[in-house]
Backbone of each chain as ProteinMPNN parsed JSONL, in Angstrom:
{"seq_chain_A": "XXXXXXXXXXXXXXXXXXXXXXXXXXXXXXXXXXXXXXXXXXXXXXXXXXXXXXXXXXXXXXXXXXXXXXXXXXXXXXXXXXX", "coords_chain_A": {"N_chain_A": [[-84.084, -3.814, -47.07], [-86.949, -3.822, -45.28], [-90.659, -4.153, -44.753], [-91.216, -2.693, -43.103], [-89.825, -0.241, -42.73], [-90.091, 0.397, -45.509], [-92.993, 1.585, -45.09], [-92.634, 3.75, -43.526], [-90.776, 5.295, -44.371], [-92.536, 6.564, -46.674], [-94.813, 7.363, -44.699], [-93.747, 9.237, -44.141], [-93.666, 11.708, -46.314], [-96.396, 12.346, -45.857], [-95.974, 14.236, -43.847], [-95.736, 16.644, -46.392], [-97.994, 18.095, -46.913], [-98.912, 18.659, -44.706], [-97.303, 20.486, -44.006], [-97.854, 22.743, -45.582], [-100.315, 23.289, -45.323], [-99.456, 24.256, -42.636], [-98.311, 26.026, -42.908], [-99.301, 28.213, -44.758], [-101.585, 28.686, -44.118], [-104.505, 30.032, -41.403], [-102.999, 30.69, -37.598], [-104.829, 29.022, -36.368], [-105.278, 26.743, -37.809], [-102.818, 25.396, -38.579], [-102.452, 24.79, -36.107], [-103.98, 22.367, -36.051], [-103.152, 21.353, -37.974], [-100.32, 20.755, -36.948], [-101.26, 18.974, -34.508], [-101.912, 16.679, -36.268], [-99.286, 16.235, -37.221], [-98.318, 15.121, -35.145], [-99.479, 12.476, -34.629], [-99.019, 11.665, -36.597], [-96.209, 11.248, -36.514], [-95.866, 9.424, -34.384], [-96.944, 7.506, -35.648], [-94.855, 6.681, -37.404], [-92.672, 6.449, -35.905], [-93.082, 3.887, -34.527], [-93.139, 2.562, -36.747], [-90.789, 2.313, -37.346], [-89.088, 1.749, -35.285], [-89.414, -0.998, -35.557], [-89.125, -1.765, -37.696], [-86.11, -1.728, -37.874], [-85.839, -3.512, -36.218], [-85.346, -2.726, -33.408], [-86.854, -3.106, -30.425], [-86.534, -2.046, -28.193], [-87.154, 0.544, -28.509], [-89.392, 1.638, -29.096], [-90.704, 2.304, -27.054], [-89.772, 5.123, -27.386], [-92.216, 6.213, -28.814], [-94.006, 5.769, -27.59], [-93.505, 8.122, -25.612], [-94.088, 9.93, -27.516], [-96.131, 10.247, -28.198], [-97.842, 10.708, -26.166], [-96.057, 13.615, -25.388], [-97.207, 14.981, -27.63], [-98.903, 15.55, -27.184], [-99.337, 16.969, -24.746], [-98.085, 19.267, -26.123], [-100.045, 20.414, -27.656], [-102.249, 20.772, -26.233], [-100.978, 22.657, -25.274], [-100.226, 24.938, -26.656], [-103.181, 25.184, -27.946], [-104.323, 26.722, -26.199], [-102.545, 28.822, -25.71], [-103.175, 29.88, -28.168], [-105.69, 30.153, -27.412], [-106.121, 32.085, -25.743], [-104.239, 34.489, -26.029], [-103.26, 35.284, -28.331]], "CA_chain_A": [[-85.124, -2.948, -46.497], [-88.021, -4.298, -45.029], [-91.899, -3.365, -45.247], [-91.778, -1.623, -42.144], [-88.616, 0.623, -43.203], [-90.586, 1.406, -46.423], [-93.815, 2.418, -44.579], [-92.554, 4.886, -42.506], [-90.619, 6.342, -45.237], [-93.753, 6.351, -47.225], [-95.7, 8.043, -44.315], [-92.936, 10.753, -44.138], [-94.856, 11.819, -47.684], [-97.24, 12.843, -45.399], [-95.502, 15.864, -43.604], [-95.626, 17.835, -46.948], [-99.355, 18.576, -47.058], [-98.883, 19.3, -43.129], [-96.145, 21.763, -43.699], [-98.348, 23.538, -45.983], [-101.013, 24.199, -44.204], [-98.742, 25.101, -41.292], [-97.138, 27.323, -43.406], [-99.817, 28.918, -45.342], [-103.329, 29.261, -43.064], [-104.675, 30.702, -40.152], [-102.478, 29.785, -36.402], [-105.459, 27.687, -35.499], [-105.111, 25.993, -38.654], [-101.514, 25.38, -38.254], [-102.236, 23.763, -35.388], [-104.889, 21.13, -36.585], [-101.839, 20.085, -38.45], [-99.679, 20.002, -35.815], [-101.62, 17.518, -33.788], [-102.052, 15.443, -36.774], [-98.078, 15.608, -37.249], [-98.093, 14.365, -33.85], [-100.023, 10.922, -34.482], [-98.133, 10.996, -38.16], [-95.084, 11.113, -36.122], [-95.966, 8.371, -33.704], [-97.052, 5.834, -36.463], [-93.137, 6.436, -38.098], [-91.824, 5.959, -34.94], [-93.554, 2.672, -34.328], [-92.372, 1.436, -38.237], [-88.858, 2.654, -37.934], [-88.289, 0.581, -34.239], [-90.225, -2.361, -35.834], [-88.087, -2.065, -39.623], [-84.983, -1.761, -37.983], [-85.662, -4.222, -35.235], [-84.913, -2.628, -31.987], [-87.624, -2.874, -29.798], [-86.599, -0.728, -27.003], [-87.306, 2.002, -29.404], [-90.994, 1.297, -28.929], [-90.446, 3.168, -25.792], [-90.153, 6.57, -27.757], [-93.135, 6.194, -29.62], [-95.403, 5.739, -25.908], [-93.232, 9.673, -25.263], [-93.922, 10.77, -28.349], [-98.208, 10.51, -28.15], [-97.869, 11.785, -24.537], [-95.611, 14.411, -25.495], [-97.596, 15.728, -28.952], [-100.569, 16.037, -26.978], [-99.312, 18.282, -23.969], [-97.741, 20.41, -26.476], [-101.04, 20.651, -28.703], [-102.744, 21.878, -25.16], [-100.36, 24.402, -24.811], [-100.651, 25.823, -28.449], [-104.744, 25.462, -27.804], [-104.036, 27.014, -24.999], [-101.677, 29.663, -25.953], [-104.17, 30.45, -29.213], [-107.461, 31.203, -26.82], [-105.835, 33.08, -24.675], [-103.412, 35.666, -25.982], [-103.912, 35.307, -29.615]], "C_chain_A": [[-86.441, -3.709, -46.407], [-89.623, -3.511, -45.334], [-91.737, -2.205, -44.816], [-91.115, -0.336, -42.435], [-89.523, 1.137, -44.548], [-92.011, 2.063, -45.896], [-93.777, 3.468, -44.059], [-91.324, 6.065, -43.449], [-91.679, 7.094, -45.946], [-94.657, 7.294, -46.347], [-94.833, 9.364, -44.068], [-93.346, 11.814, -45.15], [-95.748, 13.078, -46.48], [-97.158, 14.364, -44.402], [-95.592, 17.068, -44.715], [-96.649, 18.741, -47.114], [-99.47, 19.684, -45.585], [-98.15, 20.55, -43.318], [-96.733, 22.824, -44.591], [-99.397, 24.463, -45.954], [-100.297, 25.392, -43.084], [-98.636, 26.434, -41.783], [-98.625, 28.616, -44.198], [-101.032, 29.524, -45.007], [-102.977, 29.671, -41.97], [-103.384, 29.953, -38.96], [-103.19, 28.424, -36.331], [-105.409, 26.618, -36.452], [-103.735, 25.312, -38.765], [-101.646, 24.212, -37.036], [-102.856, 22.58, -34.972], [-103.531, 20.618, -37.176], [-100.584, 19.896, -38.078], [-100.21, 18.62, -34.786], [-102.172, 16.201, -34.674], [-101.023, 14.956, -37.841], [-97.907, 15.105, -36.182], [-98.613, 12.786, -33.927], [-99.403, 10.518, -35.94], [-96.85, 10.387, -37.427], [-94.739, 9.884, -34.993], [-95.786, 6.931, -34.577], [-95.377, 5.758, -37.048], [-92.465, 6.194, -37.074], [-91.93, 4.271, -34.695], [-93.057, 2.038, -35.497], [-91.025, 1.71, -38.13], [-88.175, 1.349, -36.649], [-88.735, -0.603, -34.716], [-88.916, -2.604, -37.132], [-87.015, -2.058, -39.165], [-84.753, -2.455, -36.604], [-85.209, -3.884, -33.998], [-86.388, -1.918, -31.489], [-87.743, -2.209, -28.619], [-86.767, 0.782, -27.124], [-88.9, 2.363, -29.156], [-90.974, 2.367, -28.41], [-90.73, 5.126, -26.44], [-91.408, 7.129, -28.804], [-94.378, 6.439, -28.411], [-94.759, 7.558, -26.073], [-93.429, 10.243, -25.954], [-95.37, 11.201, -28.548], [-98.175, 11.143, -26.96], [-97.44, 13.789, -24.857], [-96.703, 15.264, -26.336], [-98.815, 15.791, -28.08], [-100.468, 17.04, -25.725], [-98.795, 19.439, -24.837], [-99.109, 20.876, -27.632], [-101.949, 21.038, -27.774], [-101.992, 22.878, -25.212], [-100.82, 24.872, -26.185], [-102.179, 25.74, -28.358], [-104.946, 26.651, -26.866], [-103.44, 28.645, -25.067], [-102.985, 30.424, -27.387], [-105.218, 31.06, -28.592], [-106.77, 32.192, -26.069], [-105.187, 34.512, -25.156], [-103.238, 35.965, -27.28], [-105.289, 36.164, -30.448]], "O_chain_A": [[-86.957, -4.181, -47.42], [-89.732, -2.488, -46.01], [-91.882, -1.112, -45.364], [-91.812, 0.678, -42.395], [-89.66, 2.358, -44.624], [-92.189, 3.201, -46.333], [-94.753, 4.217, -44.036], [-91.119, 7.257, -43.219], [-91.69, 8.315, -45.79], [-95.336, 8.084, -47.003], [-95.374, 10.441, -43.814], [-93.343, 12.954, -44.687], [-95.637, 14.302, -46.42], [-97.998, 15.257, -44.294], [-95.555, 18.24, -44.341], [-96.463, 19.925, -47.393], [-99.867, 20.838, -45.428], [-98.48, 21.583, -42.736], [-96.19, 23.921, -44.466], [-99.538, 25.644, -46.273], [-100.446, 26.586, -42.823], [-98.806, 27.542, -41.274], [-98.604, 29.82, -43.941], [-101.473, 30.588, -45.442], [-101.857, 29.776, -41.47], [-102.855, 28.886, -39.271], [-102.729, 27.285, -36.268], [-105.494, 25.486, -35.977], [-103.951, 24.235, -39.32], [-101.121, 23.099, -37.017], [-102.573, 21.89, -33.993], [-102.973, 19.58, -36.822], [-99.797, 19.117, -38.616], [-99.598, 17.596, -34.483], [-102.648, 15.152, -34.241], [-101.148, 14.124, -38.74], [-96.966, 14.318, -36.287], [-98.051, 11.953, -33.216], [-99.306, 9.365, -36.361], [-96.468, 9.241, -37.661], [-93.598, 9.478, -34.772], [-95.099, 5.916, -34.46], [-94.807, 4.667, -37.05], [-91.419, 5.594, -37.32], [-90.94, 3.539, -34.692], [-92.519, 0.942, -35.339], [-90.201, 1.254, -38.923], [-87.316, 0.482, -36.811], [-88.259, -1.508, -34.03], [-88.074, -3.493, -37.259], [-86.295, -2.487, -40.066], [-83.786, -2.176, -35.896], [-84.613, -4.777, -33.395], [-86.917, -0.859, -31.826], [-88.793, -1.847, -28.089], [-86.632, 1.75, -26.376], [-89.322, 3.516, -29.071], [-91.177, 3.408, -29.035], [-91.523, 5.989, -26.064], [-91.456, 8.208, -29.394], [-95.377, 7.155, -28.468], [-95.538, 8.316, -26.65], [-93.171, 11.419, -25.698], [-95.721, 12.3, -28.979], [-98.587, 12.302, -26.912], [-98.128, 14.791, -24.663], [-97.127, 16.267, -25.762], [-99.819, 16.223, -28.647], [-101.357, 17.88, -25.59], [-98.997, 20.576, -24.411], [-98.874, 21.796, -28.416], [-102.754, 21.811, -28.294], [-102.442, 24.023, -25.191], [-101.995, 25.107, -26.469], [-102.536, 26.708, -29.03], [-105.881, 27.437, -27.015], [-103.994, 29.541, -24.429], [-103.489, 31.535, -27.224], [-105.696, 32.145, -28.925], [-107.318, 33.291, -25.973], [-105.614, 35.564, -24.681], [-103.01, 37.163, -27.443], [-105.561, 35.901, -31.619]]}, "seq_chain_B": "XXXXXXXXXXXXXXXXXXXXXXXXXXXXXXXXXXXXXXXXXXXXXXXXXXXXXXXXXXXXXXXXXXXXXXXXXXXXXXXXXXXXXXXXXXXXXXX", "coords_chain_B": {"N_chain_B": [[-96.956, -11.315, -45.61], [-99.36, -11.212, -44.755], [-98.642, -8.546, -42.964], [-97.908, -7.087, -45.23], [-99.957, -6.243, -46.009], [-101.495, -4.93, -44.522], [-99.923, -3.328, -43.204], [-99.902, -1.318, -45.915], [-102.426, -0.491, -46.511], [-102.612, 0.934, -43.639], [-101.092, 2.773, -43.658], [-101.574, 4.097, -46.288], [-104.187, 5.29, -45.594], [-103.573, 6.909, -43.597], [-102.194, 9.089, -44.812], [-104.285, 9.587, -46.581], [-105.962, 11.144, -44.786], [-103.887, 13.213, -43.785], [-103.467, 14.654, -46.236], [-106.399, 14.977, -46.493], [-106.514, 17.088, -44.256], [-104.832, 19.111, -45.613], [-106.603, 19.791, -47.866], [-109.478, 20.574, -46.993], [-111.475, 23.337, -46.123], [-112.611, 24.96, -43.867], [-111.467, 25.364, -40.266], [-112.669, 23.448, -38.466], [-113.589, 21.21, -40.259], [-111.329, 20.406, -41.018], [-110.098, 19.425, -38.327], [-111.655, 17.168, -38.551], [-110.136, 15.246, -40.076], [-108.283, 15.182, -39.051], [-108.49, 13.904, -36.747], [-109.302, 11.62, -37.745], [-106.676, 10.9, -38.234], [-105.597, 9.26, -35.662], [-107.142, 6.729, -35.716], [-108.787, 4.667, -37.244], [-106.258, 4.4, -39.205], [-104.063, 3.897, -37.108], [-104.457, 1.851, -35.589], [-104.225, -0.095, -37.798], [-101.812, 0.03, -38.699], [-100.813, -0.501, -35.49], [-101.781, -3.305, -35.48], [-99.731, -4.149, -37.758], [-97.574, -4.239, -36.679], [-98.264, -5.808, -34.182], [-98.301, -8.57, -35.434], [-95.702, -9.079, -35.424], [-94.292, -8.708, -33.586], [-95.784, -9.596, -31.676], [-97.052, -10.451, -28.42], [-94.639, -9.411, -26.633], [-92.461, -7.391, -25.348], [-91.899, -5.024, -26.701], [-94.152, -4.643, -28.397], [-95.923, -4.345, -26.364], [-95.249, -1.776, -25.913], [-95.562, -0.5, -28.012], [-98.555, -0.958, -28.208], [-99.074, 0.959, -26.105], [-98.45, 2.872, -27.138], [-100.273, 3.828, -29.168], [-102.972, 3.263, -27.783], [-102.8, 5.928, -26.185], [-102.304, 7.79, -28.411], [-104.828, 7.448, -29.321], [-107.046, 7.838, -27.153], [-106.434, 10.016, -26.111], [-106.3, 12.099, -28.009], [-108.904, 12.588, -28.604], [-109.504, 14.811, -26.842], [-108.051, 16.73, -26.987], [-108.315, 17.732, -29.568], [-110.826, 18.565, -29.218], [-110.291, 21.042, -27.233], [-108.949, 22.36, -29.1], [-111.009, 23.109, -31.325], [-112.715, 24.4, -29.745], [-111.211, 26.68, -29.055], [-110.771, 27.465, -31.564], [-113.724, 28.544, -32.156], [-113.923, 30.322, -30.667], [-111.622, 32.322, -31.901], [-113.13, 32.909, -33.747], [-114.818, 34.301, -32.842], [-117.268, 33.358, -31.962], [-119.088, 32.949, -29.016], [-118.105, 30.973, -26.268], [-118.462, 29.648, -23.657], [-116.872, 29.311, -20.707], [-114.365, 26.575, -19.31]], "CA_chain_B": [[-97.97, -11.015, -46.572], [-100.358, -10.074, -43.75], [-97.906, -7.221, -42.335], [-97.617, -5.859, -46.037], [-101.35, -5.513, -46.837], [-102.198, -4.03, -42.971], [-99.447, -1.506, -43.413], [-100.225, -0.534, -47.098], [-103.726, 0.378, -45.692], [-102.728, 1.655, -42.777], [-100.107, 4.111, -44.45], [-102.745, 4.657, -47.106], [-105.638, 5.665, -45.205], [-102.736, 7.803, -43.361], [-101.944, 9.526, -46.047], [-105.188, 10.321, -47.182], [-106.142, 11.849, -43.382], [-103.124, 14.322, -43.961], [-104.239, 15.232, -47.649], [-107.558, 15.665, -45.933], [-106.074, 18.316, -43.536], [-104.664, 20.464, -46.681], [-107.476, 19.781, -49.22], [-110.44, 20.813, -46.489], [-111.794, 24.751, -46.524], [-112.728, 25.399, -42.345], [-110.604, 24.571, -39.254], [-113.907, 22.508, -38.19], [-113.347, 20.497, -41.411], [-109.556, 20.062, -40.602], [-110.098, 18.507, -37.36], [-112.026, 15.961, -38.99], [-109.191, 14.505, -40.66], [-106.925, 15.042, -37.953], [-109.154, 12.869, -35.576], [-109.622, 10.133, -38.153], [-105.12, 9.952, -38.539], [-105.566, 8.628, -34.711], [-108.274, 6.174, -35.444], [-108.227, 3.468, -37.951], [-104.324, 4.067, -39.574], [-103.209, 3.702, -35.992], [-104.848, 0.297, -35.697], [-103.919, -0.902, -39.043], [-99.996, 0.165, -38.316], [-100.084, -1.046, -34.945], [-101.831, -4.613, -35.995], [-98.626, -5.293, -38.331], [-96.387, -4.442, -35.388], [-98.203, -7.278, -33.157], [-98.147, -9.741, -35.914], [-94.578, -9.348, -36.049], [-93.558, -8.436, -32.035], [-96.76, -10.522, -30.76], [-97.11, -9.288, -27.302], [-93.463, -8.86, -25.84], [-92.034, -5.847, -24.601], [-91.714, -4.141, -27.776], [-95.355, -4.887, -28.554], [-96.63, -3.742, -25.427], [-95.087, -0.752, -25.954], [-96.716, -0.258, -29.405], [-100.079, -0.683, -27.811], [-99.614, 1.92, -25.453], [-98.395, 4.503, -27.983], [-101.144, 3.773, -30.189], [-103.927, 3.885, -26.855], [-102.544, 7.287, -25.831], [-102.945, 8.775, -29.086], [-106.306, 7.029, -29.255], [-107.568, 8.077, -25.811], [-105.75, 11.054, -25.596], [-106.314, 12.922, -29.061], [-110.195, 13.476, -28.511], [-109.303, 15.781, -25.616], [-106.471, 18.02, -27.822], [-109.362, 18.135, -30.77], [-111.946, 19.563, -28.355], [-109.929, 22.097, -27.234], [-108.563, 23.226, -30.531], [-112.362, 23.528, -31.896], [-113.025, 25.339, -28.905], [-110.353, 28.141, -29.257], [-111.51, 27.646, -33.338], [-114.7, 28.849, -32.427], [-113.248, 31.882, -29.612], [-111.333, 33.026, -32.342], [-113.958, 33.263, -34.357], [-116.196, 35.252, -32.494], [-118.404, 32.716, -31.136], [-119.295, 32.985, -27.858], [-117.229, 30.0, -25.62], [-118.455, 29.491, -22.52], [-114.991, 29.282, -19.769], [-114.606, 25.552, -19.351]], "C_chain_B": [[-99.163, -10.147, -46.26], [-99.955, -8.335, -43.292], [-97.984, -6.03, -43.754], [-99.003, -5.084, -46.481], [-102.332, -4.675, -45.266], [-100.914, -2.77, -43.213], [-99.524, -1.149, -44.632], [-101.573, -0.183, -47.006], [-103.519, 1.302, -44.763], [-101.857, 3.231, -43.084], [-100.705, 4.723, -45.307], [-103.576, 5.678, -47.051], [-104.587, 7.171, -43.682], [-102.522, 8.848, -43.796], [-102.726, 10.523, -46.15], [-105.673, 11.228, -45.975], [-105.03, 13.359, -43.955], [-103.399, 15.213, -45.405], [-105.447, 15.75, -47.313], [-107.959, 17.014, -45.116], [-105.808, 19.269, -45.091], [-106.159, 20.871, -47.688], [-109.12, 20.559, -48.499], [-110.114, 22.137, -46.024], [-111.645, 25.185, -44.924], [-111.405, 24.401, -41.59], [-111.325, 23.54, -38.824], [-113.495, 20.812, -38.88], [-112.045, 19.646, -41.215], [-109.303, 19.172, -39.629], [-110.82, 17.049, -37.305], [-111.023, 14.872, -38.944], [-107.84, 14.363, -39.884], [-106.971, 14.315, -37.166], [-108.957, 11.812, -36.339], [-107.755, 9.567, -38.11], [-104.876, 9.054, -36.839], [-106.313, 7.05, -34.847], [-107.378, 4.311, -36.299], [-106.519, 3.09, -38.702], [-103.715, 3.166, -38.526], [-103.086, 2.297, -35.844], [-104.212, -0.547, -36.621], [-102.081, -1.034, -38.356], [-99.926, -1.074, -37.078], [-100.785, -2.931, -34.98], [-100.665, -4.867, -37.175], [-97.681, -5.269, -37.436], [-96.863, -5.917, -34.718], [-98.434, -8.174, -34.36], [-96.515, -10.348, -36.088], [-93.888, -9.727, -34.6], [-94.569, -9.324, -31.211], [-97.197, -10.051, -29.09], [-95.662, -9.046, -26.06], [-93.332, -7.663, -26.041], [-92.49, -4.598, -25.447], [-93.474, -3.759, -28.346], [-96.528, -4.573, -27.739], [-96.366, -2.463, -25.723], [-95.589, 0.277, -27.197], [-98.175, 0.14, -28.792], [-100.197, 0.138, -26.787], [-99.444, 3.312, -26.123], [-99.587, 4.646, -29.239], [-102.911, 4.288, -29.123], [-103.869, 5.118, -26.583], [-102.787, 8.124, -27.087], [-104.369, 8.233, -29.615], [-107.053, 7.775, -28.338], [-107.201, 9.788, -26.037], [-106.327, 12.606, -26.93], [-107.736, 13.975, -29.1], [-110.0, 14.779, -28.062], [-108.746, 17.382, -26.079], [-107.276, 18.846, -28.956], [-110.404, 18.72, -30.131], [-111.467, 21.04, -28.144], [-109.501, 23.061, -28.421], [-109.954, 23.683, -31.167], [-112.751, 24.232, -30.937], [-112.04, 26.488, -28.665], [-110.399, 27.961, -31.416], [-112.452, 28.894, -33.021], [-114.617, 30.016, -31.58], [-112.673, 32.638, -30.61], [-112.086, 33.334, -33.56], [-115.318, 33.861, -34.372], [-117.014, 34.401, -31.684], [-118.09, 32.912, -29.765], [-118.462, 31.597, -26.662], [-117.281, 30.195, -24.494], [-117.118, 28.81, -21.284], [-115.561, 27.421, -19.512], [-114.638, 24.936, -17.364]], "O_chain_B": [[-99.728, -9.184, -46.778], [-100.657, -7.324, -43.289], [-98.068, -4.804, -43.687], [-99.199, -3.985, -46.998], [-103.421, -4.108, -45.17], [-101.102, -1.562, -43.357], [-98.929, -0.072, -44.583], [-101.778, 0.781, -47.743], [-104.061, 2.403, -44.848], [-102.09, 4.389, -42.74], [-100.551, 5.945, -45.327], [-103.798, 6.595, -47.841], [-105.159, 8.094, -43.103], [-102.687, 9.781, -43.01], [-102.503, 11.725, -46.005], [-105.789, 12.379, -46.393], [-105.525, 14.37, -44.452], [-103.5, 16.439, -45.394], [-105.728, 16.881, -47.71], [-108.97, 17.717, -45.136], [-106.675, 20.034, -45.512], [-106.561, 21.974, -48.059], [-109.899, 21.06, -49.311], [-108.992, 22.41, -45.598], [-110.594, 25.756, -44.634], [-110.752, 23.42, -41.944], [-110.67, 22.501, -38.737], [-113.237, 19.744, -38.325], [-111.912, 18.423, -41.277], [-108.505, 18.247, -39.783], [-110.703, 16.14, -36.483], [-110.96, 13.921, -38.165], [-106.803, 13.719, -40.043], [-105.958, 13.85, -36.644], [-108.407, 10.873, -35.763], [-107.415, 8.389, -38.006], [-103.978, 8.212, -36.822], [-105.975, 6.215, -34.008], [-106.444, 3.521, -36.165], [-105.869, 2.045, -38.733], [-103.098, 2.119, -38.721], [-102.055, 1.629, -35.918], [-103.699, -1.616, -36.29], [-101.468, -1.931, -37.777], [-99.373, -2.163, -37.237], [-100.077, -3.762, -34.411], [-100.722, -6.027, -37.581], [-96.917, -6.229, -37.339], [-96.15, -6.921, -34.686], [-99.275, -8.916, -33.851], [-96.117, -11.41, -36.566], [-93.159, -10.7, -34.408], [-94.201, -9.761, -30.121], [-97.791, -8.977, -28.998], [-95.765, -8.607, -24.914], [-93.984, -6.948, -26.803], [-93.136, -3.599, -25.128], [-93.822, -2.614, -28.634], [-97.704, -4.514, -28.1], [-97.401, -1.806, -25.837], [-95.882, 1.473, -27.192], [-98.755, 1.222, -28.876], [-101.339, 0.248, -26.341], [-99.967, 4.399, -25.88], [-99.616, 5.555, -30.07], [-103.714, 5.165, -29.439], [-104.958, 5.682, -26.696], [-103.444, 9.153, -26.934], [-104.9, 8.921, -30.488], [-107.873, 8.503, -28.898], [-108.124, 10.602, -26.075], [-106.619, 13.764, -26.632], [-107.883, 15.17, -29.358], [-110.268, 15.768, -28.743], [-108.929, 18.543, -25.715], [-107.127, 20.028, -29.269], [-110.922, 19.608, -30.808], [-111.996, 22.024, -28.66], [-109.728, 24.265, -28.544], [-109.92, 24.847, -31.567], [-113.457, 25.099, -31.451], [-112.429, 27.281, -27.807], [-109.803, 28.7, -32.199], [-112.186, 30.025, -33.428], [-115.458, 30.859, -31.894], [-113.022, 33.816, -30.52], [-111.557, 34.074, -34.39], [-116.286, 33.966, -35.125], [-117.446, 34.875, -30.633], [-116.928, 33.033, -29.374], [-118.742, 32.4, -25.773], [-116.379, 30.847, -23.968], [-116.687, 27.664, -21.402], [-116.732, 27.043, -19.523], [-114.895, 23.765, -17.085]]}, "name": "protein", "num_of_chains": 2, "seq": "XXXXXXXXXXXXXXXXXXXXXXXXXXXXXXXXXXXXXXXXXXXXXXXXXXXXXXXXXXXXXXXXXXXXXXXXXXXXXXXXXXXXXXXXXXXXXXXXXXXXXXXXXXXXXXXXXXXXXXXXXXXXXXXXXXXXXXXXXXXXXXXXXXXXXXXXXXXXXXXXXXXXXXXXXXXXXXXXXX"}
């Protein structure tokens, strides 16, 4: 096991604080820590294709910042409006 | 040696961003720490990727998932403080 393989275990850690918020405050609060499981979830993507050497993995790490940020408009989105 | 002491910062200062989200009182507060897990971590992380991938494929592709949630995150944190502050009564002029 390499660094990168233990970093991104290591930042997985970091979902439990997230999931407690999620779980325990307001929506809008919930979804402050959704969009900052979205850039948690990028950086583990980026150490897992790096620690386990396949670089065409990269690739889902570019869809995965794109992605976490149209769905963190909609949920902004979805909160002002009908919420 | 380089790769282990840029990602034991960058996972670090990671870390502490997400601890920062639970441990802070307002949503205001929250988005602090949600802006900073884009900022410097990102950097740190993706500087041990290019010391390792340098700038081929794989390495390009790092630096655009690291720009996009750079670039991109301000935008997501505006709006969320601006339906913060709608559902909290304040006034929120239509954008």
């Amino acid at each position: 096991m390499n660094a990168f393989a233990v970093a991104a275990m290591v930042l997985l850690a970091g979902f439990v604080p997230l999931g407690i918020v999620a779980l325990r405050s307001r929506p809008i609060d919930g979804l402050v820590a959704l969009e900052a499981g979205g850039t948690l979830t990028v950086l583990i993507l980026l150490c897992l294709a790096e620690g386990l050497h396949r670089s065409f993995e990269f690739g889902i790490a570019v869809v995965a910042a794109l992605l976490s940020w149209v769905s963190g408009l909609v949920f902004a989105r979805f909160l002002g409006r009908w919420l | 040696m380089v790769v282990d002491v840029l990602l034991a910062a960058g996972v670090t200062f990671e870390l502490l961003c997400c601890i920062g989200v639970l441990v802070m009182r307002t949503t205001h507060d929250r988005l602090h720490y949600a802006a900073a897990g884009s900022t410097v971590p990102a950097f740190l992380v993706l500087a041990a990727v290019l010391v390792r991938e340098h700038l081929s494929s794989g390495g390009l592709d790092a630096i655009a998932a690291v720009a996009l949630a750079f670039f991109l995150n301000p935008v997501l944190l505006v709006a969320t403080a601006r339906v913060a502050r709608r559902i909290d009564g304040h006034e929120v002029p239509d954008a």
